[in-house]
C-alpha positions as CSV (number, residue, x, y, z in Angstrom):
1,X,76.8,23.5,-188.3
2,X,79.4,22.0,-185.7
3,X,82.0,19.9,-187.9
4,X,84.0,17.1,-186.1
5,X,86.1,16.9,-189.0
6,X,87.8,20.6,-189.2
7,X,90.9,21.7,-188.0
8,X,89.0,24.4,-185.3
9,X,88.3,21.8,-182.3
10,X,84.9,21.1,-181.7
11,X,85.0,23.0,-178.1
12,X,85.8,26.2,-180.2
13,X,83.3,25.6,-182.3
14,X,80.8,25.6,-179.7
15,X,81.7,28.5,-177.8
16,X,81.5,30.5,-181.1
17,X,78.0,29.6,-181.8
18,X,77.3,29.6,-178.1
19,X,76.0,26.0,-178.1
20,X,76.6,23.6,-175.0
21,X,79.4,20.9,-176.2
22,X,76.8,17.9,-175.0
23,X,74.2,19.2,-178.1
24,X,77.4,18.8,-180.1
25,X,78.5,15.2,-178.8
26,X,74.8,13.6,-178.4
27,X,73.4,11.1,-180.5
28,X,70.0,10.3,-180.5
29,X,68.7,6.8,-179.6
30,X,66.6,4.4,-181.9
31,X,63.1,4.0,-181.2
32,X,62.6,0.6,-179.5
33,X,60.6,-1.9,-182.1
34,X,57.7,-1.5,-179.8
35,X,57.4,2.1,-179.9
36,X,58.0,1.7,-184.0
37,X,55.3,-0.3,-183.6
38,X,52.8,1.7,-181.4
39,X,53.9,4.9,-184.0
40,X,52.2,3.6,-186.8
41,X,49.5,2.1,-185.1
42,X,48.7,5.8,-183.6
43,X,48.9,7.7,-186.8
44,X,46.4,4.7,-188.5
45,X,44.3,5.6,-185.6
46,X,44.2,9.3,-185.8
47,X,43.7,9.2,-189.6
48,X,40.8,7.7,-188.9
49,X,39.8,9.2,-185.4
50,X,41.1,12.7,-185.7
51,X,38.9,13.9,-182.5
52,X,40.5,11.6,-180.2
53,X,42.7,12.8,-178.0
54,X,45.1,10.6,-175.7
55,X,43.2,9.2,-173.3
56,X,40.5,7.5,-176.1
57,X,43.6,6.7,-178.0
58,X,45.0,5.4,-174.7
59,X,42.2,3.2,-174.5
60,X,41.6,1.9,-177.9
61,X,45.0,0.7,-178.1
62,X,44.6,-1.1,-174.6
63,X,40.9,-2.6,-176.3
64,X,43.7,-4.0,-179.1
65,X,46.2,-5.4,-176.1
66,X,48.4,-3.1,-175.7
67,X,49.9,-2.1,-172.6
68,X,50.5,1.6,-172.1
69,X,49.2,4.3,-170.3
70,X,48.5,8.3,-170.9
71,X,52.0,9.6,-170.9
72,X,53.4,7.5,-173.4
73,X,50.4,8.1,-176.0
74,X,51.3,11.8,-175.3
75,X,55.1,11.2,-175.6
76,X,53.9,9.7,-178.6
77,X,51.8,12.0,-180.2
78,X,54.4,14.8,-179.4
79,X,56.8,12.5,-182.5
80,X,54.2,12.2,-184.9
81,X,53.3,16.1,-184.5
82,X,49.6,15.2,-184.2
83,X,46.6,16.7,-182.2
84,X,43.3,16.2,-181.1
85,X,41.2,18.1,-184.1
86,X,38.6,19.6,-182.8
87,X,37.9,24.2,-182.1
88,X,40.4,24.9,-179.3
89,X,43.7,26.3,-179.0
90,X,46.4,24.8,-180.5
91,X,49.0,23.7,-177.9
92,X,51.3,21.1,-180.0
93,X,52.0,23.8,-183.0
94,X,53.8,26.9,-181.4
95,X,56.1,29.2,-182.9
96,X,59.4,29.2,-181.6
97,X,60.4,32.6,-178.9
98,X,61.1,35.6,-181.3
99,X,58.8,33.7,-184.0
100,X,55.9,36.3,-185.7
101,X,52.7,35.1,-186.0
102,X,50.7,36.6,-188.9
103,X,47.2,37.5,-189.0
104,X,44.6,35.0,-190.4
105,X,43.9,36.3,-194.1
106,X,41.0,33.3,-195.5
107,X,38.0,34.4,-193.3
108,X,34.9,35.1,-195.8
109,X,37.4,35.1,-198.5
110,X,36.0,33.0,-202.3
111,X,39.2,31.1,-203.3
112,X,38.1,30.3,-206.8
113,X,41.8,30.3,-208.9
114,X,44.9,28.5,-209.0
115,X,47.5,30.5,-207.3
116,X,45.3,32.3,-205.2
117,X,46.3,30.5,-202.2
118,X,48.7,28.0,-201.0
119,X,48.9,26.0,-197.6
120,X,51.3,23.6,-196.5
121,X,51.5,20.8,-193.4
122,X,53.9,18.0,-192.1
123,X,53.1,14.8,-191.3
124,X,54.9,11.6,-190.2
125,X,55.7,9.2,-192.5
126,X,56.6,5.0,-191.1
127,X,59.3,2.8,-191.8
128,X,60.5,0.0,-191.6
129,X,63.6,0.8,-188.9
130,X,62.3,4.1,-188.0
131,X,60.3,7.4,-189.6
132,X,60.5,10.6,-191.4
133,X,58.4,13.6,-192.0
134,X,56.9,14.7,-195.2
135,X,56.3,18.3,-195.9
136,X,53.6,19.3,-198.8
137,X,52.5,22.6,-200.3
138,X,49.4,22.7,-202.1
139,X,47.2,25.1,-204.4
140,X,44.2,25.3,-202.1
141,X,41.9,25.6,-205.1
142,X,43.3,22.5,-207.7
143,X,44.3,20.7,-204.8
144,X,47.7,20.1,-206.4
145,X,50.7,19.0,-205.0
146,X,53.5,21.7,-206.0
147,X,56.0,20.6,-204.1
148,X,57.3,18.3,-201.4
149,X,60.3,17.3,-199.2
150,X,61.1,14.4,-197.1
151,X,63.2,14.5,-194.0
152,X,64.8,12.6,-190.6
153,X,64.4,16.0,-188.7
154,X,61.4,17.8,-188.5
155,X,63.3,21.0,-188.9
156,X,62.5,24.3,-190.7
157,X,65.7,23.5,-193.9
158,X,63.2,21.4,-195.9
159,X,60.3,23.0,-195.6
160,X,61.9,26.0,-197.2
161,X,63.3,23.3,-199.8
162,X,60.4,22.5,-200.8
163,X,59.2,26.4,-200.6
164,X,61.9,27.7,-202.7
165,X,60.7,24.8,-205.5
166,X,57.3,25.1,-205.3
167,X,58.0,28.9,-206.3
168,X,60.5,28.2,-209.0
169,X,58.4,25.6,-210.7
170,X,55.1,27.7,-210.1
171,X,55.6,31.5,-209.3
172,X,54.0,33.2,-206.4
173,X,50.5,32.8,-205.2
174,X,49.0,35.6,-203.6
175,X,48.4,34.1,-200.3
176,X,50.1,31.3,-198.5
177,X,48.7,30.0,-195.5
178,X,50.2,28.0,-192.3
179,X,49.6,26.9,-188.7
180,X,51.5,28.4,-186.2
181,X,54.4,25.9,-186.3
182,X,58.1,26.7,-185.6
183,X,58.8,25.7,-189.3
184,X,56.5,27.8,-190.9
185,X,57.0,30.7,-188.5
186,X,60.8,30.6,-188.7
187,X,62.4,33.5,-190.4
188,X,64.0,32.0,-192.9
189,X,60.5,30.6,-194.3
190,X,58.5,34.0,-193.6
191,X,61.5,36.2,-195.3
192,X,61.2,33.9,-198.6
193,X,57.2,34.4,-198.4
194,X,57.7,38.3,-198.0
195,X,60.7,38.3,-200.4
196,X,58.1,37.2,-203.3
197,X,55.6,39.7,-201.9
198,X,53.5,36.6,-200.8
199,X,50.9,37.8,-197.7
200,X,51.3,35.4,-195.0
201,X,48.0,34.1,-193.3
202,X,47.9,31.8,-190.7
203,X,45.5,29.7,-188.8
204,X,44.7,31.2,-185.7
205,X,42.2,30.0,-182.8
206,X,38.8,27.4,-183.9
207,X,40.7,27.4,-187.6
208,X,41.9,23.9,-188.0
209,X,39.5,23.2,-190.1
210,X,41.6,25.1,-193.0
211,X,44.0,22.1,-192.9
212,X,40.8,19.4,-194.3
213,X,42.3,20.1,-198.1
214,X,45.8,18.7,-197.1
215,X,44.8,16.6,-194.1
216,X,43.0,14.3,-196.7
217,X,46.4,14.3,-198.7
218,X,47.3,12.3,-196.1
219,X,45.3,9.9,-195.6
220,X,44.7,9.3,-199.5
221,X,48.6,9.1,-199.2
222,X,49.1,6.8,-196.1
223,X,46.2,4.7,-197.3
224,X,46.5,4.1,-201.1
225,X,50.0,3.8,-200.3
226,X,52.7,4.4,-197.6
227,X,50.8,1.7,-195.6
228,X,50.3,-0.9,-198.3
229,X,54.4,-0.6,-199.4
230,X,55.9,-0.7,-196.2
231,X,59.2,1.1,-197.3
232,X,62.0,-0.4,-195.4
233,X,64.2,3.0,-196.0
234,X,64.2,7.2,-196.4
235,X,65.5,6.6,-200.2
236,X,63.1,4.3,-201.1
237,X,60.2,6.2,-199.5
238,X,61.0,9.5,-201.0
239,X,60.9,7.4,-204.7
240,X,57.6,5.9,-203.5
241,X,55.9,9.0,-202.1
242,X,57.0,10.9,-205.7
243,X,55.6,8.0,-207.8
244,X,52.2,8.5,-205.5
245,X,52.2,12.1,-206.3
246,X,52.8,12.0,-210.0
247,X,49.6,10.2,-210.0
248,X,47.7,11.9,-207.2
249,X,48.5,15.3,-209.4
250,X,48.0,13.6,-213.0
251,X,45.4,10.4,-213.2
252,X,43.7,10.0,-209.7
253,X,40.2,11.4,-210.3
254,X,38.8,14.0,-207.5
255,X,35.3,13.9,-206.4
256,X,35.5,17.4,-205.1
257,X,36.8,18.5,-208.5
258,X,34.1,17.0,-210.2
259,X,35.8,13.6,-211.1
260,X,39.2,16.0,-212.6
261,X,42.9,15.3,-211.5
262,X,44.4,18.2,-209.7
263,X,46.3,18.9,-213.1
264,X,43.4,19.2,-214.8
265,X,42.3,22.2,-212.7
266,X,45.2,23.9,-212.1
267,X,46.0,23.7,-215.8
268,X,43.1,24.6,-217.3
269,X,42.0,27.5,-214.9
270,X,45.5,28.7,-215.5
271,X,45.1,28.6,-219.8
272,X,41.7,30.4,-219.3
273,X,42.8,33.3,-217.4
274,X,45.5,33.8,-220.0
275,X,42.9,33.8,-222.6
């Protein structure tokens, strides 16, 4: 919002928006090739350990020699945006102050259609020279990827990017359902949702479970590809990751969806109900 380059001096521009100049003149710092390092290595790790929190993923990265102790795994953990999963309160995805938090809608509830109910995460994506993050929305029931967006900032913008494409491209479901983050509880993203007339369920306390569906996007993601391509850039990971998803949503076969692709489902439910 703060432009260097117009004629109103930056000072101005600061006192308008009531925003200290040093947020306006700061520059963030790379990420030493160590911590690059110790990035990916933590999100292989919790891909594959999701229950371990930082003092076992303190540990198994000393049992692989490195040196680092509790804080920095924290530190750590706080970039990547991941958690321990396990039933407890959530304490790394809070809403921002002034942020509503909606009810949790899914409990008991049969989800047995496409559009009945959408969820969405973020997750961190490794490169080469640094990382983004990758926001997804789903159909909870085909398992299809509707829309995505990949960014350098984990702020709210692309997730309502990829919001406002998923429901040009699809319509509205009748239920969309979050975790408590500060992207998904911003107003900009809950006024679209209400907007379509979209109820807004989010996961509340013991419900992390409800992101299994798009947590194994993930790893089928980071594992089938992100990992084995190595993307040196943003540009070149955002062609990669759509490439993965054209075929995660049209050819790759889901044991859940009784050997279908996610297209197949969503598709073919949808032609059915219309007959």
């Amino acid at each position: 919002m703060i432009t260097p380059t117009e004629t109103l001096p930056v000072t101005k521009q600061c006192a308008l928006l009531s925003v200290p100049r040093s947020t306006a003149y700061y520059r963030p710092k790379p990420l030493k090739e160590r911590d690059l390092t110790l990035l990916r290595r933590l999100d292989e790790l919790h891909l594959v350990y999701p229950f371990a929190g930082s003092r076992m993923l303190r540990d198994l990265l000393r049992g692989e020699g490195y040196k680092i102790c509790r804080k920095k795994v924290r530190r750590l953990m706080r970039i990547l945006g991941i958690y321990t999963v396990y039933p407890k309160k959530k304490r790394t995805s809070h809403p921002a102050p002034g942020h509503t938090i909606f009810p949790y809608l899914l409990r008991g509830l049969t989800i047995d259609r496409p559009n009945q109910v959408w969820c969405t995460d973020i997750t961190y994506i490794p490169l080469a020279r640094g990382f983004g993050y990758l926001v997804a929305i789903m159909d909870w029931h085909s398992r299809k990827v509707l829309s995505w967006r990949l960014s350098n900032t984990m702020d709210h913008l692309f997730c309502v990017d990829a919001l406002n494409e998923a429901l040009a491209k699809y319509g509205a479901p009748e239920i969309f359902n979050t975790d408590q983050g500060a992207q998904f509880t911003s107003v900009a993203f809950t006024s679209r949702l209400q907007d379509e007339g979209i109820k807004i369920s989010m996961d509340g306390k013991g419900r992390w479970v409800d992101n299994r569906f798009i947590e194994r996007l993930w790893r089928s993601l980071k594992h089938e590809d992100v990992y084995l391509k190595c993307y040196e850039t943003l540009r070149e990971a955002e062609k990669g990751i759509g490439e993965y998803f054209t075929f995660y949503n049209e050819k790759r076969p889901h044991q859940a969806l009784n050997s279908q692709t996610p297209d197949q489902v969503y598709w073919q439910t949808q032609r059915t109900e219309a007959a």
